[in-house]
GUROKE-200475 format. One record per residue (C-alpha): x, y, z; residue number from 1; residue in three letters. Coordinates in nm, 3 decimals. Example, Ala and Ser with C-alpha at 12.3 -4.5 7.8 and 13.67 -1.06 7.14 Angstrom:
% residues 2
        X        Y        Z    k    r
    1.230   -0.450    0.780    1  ALA
    1.367   -0.106    0.714    2  SER
//
This chain:
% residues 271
        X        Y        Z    k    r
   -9.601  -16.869   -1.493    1  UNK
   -9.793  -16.610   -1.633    2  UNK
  -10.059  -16.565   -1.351    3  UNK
  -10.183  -16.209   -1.276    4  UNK
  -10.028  -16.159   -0.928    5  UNK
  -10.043  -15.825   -0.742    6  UNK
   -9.771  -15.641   -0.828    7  UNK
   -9.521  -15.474   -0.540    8  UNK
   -9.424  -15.170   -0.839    9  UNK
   -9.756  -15.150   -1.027   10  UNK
   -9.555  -14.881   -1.302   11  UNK
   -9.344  -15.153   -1.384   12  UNK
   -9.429  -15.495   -1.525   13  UNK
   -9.352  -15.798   -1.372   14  UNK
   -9.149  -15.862   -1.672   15  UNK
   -8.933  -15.557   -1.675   16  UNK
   -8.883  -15.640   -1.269   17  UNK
   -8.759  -15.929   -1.326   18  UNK
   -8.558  -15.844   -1.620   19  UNK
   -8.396  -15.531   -1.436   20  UNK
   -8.344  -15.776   -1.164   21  UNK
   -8.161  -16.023   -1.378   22  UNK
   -8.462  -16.285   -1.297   23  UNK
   -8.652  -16.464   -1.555   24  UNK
   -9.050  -16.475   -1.542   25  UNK
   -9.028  -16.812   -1.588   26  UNK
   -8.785  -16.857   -1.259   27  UNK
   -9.055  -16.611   -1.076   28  UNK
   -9.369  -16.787   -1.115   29  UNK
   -9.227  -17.185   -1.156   30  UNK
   -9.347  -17.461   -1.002   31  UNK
   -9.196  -17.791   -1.059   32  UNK
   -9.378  -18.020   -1.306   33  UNK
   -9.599  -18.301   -1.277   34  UNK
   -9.451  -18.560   -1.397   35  UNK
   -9.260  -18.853   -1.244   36  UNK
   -8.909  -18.953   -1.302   37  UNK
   -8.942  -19.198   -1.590   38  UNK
   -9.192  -18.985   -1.794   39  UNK
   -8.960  -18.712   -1.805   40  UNK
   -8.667  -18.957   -1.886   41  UNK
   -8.852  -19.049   -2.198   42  UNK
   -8.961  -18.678   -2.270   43  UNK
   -8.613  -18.577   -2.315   44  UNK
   -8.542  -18.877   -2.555   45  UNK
   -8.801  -18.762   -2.748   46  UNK
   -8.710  -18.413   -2.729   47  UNK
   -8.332  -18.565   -2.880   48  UNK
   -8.493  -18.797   -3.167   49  UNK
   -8.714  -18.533   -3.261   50  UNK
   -8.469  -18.251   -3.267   51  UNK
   -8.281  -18.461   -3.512   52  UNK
   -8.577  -18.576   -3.695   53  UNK
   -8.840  -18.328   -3.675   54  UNK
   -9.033  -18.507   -3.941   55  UNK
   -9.057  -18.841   -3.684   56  UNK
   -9.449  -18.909   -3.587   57  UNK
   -9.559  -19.044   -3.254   58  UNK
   -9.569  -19.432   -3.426   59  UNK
   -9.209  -19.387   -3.509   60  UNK
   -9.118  -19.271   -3.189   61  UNK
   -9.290  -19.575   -2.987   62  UNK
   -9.022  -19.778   -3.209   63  UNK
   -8.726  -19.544   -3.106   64  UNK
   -8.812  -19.574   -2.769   65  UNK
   -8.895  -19.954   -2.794   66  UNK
   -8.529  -19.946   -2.955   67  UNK
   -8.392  -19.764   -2.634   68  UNK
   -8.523  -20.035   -2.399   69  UNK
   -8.815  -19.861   -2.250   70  UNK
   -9.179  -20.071   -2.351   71  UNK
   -9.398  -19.782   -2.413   72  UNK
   -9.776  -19.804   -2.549   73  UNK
   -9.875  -19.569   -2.807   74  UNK
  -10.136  -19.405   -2.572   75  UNK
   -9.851  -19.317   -2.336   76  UNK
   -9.582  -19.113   -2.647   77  UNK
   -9.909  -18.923   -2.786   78  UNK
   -9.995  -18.770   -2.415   79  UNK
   -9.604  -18.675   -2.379   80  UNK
   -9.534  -18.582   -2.706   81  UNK
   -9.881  -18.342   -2.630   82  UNK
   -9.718  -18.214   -2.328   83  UNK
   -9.436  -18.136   -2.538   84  UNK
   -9.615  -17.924   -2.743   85  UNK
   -9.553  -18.179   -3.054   86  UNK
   -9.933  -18.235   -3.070   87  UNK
   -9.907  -18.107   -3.438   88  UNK
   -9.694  -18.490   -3.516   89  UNK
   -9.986  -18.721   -3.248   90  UNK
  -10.357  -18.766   -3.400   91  UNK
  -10.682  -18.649   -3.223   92  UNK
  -11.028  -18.698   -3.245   93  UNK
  -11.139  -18.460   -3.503   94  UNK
  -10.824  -18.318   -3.624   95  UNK
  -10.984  -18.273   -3.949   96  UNK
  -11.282  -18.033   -3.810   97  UNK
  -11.156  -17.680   -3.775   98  UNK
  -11.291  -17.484   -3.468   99  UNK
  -11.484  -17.161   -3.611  100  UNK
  -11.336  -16.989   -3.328  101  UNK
  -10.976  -17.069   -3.430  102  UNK
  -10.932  -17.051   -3.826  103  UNK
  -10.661  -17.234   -3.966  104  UNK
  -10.493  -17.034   -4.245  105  UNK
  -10.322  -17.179   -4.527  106  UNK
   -9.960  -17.242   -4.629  107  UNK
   -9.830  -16.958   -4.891  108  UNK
   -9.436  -17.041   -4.887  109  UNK
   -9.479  -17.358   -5.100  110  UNK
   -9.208  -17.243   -5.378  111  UNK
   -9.160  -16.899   -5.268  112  UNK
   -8.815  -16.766   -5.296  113  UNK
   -8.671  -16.600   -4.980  114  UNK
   -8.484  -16.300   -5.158  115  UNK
   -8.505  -16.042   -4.857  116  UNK
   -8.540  -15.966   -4.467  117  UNK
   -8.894  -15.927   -4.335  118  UNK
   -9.025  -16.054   -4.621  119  UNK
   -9.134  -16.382   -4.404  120  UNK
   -9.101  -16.432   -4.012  121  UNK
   -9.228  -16.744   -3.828  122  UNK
   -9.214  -16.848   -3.462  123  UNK
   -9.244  -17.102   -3.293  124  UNK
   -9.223  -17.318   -2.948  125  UNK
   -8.998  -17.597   -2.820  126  UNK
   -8.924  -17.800   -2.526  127  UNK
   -8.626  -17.787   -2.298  128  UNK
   -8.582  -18.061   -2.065  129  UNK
   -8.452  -18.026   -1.744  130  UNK
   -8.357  -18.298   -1.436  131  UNK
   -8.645  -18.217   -1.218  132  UNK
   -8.884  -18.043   -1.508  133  UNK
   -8.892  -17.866   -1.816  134  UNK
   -9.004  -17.498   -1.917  135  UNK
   -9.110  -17.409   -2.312  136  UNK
   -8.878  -17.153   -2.556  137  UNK
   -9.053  -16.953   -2.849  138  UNK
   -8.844  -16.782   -3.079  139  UNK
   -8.931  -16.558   -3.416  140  UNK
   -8.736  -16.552   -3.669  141  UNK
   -8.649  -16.379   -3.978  142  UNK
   -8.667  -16.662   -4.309  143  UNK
   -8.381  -16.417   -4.476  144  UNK
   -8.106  -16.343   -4.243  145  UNK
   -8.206  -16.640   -3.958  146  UNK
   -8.177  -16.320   -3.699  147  UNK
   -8.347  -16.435   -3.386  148  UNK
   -8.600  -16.116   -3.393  149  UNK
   -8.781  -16.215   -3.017  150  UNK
   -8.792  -16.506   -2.781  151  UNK
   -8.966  -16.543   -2.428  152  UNK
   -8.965  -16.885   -2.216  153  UNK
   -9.280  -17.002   -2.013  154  UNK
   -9.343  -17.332   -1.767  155  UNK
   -9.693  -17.339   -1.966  156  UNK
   -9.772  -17.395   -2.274  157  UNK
  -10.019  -17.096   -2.292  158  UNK
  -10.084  -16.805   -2.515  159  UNK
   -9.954  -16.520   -2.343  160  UNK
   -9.547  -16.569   -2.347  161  UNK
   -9.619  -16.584   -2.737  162  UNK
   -9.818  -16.273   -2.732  163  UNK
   -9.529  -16.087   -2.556  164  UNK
   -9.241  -16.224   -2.761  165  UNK
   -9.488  -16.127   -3.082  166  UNK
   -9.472  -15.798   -2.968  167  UNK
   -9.138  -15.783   -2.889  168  UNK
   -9.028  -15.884   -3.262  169  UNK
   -9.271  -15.610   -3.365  170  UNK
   -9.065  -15.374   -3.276  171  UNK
   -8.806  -15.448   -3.566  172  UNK
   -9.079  -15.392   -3.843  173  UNK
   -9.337  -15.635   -3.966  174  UNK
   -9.310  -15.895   -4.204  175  UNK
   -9.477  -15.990   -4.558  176  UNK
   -9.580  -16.302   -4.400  177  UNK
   -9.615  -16.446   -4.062  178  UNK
   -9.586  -16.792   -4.064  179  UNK
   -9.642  -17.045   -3.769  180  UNK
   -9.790  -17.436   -3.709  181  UNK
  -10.141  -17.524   -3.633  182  UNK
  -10.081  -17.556   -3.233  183  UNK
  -10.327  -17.380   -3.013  184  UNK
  -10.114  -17.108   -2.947  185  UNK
  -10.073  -16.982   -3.287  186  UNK
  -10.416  -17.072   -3.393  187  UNK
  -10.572  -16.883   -3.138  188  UNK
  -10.801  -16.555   -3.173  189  UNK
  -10.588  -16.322   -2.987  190  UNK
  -10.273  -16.412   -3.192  191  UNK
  -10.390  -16.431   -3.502  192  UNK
  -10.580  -16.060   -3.473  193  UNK
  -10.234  -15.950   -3.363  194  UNK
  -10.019  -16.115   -3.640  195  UNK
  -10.310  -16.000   -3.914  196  UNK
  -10.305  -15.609   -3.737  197  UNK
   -9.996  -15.574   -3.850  198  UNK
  -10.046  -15.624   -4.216  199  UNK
   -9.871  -15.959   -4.222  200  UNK
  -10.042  -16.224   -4.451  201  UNK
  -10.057  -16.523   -4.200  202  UNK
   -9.927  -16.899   -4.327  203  UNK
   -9.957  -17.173   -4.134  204  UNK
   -9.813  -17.511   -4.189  205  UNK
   -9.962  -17.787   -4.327  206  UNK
  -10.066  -18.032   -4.009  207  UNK
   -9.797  -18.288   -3.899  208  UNK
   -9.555  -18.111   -4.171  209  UNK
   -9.278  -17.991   -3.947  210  UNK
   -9.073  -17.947   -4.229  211  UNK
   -9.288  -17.631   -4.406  212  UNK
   -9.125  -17.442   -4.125  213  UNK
   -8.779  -17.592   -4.168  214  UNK
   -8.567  -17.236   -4.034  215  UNK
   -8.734  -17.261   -3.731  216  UNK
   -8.625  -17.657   -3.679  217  UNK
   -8.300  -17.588   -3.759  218  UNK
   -8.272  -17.312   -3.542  219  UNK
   -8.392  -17.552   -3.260  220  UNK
   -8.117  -17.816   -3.362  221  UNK
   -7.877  -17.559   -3.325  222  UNK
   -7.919  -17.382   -2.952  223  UNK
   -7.998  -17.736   -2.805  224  UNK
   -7.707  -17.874   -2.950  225  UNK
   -7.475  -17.570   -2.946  226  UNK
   -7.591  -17.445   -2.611  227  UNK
   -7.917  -17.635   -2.372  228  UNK
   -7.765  -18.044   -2.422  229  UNK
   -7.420  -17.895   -2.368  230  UNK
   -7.525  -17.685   -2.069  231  UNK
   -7.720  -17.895   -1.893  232  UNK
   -7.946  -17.619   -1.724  233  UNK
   -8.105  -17.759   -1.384  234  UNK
   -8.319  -17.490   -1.350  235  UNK
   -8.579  -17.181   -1.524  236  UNK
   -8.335  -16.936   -1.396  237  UNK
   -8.003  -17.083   -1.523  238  UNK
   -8.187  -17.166   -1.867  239  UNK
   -8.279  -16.781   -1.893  240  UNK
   -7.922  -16.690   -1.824  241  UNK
   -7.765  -16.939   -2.039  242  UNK
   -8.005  -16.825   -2.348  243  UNK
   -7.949  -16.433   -2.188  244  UNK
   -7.636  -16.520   -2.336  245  UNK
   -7.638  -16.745   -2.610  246  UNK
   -7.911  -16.558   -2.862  247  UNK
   -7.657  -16.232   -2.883  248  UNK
   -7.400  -16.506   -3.011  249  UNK
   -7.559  -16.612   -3.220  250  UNK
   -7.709  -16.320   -3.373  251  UNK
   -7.360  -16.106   -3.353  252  UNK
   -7.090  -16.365   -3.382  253  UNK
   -7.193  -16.705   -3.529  254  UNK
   -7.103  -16.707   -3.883  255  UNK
   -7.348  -16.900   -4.080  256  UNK
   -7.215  -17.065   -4.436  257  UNK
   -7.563  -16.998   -4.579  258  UNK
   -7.508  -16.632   -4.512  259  UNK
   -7.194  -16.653   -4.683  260  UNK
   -7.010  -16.701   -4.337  261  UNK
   -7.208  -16.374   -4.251  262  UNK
   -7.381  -16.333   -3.938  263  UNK
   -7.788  -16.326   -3.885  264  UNK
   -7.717  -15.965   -3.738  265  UNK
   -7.515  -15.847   -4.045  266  UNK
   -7.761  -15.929   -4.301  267  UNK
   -8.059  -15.830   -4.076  268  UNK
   -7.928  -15.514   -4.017  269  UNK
   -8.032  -15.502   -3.671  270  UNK
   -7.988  -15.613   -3.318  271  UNK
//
């Protein structure tokens, strides 16, 4: 999606084109995915199980999906819960061995009171199914006030929609710490130069815990079960318009009873 393509208004991005336009990146550069009718079948009944149980690991899923009626290998979860982007819950060869070119920070939230905004944002990226394909969310948030501070969508799981939506949250401030997983993305030079530019400490969570970044997962479990299961979105476009939508409710208008029955927007302050 996020090719470098010549553009027909080189002032303007292709971005702000398609966002004048009313036309999501992600419905201007998709392509349907690879994968056949059954894989993606079983990717969105992982996507389900592990929406409701982030902390589930690729062996437990193999027995979910066993459960379900569908005879998967354990070779044949790890590569879709990879696609996914869930590679931080399937072992690799030398997950142990840290890349020198991507550092992996440690965790600084273990018993850390959240007291205030901006005192620590994290991000992160999920899957959304669709009939015929799927396309990637990531979403910053705000620990404090749960205020949805970015998001961007992508039909790659690459480093650039992350980049933009990191910049976009920038724009409200910059946080004590940053906080994110250990997937590619976030591990990366280019993000982590940006994230540490801005003063931020970085965290990142423990590997396989999905649970040290708990906001963000129950932030997922809501929109997919408040807004993308019920919606059913068939396509990029209708996902960007049904989230186009959805993220200014819930900032703006959905009380939440750990805010007091406040909304994210009220406490943050902003948006």
């Amino acid at each position: 999606m996020r090719q470098r393509v010549e553009q027909e208004h080189p002032s303007i991005s292709i971005g702000r084109q398609c966002q004048l336009l009313g036309l999501s990146r992600s419905g201007f550069y998709y392509t349907p995915r690879g994968e056949n009718e059954l894989n993606l079948i079983l990717m969105r009944l992982i996507d389900l199980e592990y929406t409701a149980r982030p902390f589930l690991g690729y062996r437990k899923m193999v027995l979910h999906l066993r459960e379900q009626g569908h005879p998967v290998n354990k070779k044949r979860v790890a590569r879709l819960m990879h696609r996914m982007g869930l590679a931080a819950m399937v072992p690799g060869p030398n997950t142990s061995r840290k890349a020198p070119q991507n550092p992996v920070y440690p965790y600084l939230l273990r018993g850390v009171k959240i007291e205030r905004i901006n005192q620590v944002w994290s991000c992160d990226i999920t899957y959304i199914p669709m009939p015929k394909g799927f396309v990637y969310l990531f979403a910053v948030i705000d620990w404090h006030s749960r205020f949805i501070l970015s998001w961007e969508l992508s039909s790659t799981l690459d480093t650039a929609f992350c980049l933009e939506g990191l910049e976009r949250a920038f724009e409200y401030g910059r946080p004590e710490i940053f906080n994110t997983d250990q997937g590619s993305q976030f591990t990366s030079l280019e993000f982590t130069r940006r994230v540490l530019a801005s003063g931020a400490a970085l965290s990142m969570d423990g590997r396989g815990r999905a649970l040290d970044n708990i906001f963000v997962e129950r932030f997922w479990r809501t929109v997919k079960y408040e807004d993308i299961y019920l919606k059913g979105y068939t396509t990029p476009r209708e996902v960007w318009s049904g989230l186009s939508d959805y993220f200014p409710y819930y900032n703006s208008w959905r009380p939440h009873q750990s805010l007091d029955y406040q909304t994210p927007a009220l406490v943050y302050g902003g948006g």
